[in-house]
N, C-alpha and C positions, 0 to 999 in steps of 0.2 A: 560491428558494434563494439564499441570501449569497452573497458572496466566496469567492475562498480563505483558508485560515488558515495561517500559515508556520512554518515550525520554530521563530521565537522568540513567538509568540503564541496567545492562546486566544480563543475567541470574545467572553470577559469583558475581552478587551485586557493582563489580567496577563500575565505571564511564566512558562513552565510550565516546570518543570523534570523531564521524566520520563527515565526509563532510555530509551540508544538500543541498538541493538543491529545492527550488521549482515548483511545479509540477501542472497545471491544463488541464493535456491532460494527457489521457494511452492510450494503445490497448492491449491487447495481442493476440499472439499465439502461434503455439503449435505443435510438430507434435510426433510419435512415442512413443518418449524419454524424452522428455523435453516442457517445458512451456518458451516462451519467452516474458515479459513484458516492454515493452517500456514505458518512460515518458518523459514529455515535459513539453514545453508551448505551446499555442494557442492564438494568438492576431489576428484573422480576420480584415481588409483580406488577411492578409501573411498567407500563408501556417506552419502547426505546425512545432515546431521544438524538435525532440529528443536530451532530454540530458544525461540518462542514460538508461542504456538495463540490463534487471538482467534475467539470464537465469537458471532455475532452473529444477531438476530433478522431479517426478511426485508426487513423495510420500514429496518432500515438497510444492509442489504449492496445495498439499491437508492439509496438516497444515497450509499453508499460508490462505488458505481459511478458515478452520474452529476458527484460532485461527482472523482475521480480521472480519470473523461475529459474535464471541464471545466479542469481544473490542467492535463494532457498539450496540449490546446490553447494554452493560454496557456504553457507552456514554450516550445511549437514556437514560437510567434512572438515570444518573445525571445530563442530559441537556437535556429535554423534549420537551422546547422550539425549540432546533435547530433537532429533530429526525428527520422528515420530510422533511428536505432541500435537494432536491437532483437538480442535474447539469440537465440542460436540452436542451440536442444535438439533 
């Protein structure tokens, strides 16, 4: 597996320009064939609200996963300070 790839690049080195959105709610699920992840927002007490669904095949929500706890690694060790912060539902 490569590198990471960072918000201004793509694996072809261009400059991608895609819609951002943000996001402090997910879930996923899953069934068979596929992984489906949902994202949102969350402002208590309204109920969350989905704003994107990315539905992915299984052999990459296995990349999606090795290659985002390989990135969360390499965060921690150039922000040590924030390693530890995690959401608390």
């Amino acid at each position: 597996m490569s590198g990471p790839v960072y918000m201004s690049e793509t694996r072809s080195g261009t400059v991608a320009d895609p819609e951002a959105r943000y996001a402090n709610f997910f879930r996923i699920g899953f069934n068979a064939y596929e992984f489906v992840l949902d994202f949102g927002q969350e402002y208590p007490p309204e109920a969350e609200r989905i704003h994107t669904r990315l539905v992915v095949n299984i052999a990459l929500a296995r990349n999606l996963c090795e290659t985002l706890e390989s990135s969360l690694r390499d965060y921690s060790s150039r922000f040590p300070q924030g390693a530890n912060d995690r959401v608390k539902r």
